[in-house]
N, C-alpha and C positions, 0 to 999 in steps of 0.2 A: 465569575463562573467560567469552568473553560468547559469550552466546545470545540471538536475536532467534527468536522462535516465531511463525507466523502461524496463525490459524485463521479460520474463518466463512467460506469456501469453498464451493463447491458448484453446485447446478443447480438456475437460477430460469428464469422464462418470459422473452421478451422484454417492458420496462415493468416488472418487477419489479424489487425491490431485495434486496441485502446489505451487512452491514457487514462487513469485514475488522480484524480484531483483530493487535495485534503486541506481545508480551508482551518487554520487554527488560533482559538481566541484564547484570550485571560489566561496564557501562560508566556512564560517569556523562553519565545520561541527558540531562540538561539544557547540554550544551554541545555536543548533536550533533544536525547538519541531519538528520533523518529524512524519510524517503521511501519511498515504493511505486511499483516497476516492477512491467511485464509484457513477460509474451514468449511469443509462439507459435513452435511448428515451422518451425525453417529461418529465423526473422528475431532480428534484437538485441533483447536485453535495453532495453525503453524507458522513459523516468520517465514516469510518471502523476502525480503529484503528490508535491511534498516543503514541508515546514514549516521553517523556519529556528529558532535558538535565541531569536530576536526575538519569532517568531509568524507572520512572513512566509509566506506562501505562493505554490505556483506550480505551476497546471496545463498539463497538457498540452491543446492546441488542442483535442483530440476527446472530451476530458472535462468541460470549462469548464461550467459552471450544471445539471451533474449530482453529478458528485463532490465531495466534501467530507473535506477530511484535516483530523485532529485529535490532540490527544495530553491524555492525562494527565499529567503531570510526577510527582503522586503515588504514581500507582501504575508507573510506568515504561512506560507504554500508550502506544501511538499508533491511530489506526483511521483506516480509508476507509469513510466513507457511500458508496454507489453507488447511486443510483435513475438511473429511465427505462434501464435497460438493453438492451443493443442486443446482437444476437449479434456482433458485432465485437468486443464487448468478451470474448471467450472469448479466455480466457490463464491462464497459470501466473502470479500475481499474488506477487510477492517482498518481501520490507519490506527498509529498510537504514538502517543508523546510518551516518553520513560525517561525519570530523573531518578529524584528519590520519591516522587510518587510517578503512579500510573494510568494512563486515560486512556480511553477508546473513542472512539466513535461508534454510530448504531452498523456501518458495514453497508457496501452496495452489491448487488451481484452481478457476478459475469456468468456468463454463458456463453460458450464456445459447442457450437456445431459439426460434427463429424459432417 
């Protein structure tokens, strides 16, 4: 069964940081593009950034020279650095495995404070 678990969510000032964690099981880790959307009330699910099985990386325009995606391969971990945050960035933040199939997790929120 795979489970992608996200935590380290929650409410920071704006300019503050968190790291979001994504714990992933019963897939094999290492052959899949991982990635972190988000998505507010009323709009799409959008990528923030995903890593490739390369190491490749690719953010989204409104995150560039703040966010940082990363992965463990060891431990089957992926995470988002997030500094300088902006309350824009308040969203349900989701992780996701993509191969030839697709998985989520249930999403943690952040909140960012003007």
């Amino acid at each position: 069964q795979v489970q992608l678990v996200e935590s380290g969510g929650g409410l920071v000032q704006a300019g503050g940081s968190l790291r979001l964690s994504c714990a992933a099981s019963g897939i094999l880790f290492t052959v899949y593009t991982m990635g972190w959307y988000r998505q507010t009330p009323g709009k799409q699910r959008q990528l923030v950034a995903r890593i490739t099985r390369g190491g490749s990386t690719n953010y989204a325009d409104s995150v560039k020279g703040r966010f940082t995606i990363s992965t463990d391969n060891a431990k089957n971990m992926v995470y988002l650095q997030m500094n300088s945050l902006k309350p824009e960035d308040t969203a349900v933040y989701y992780c996701n495995a993509d191969n030839i199939s697709q998985y989520w997790g249930r999403g943690t929120q952040v909140t960012v404070s003007s």
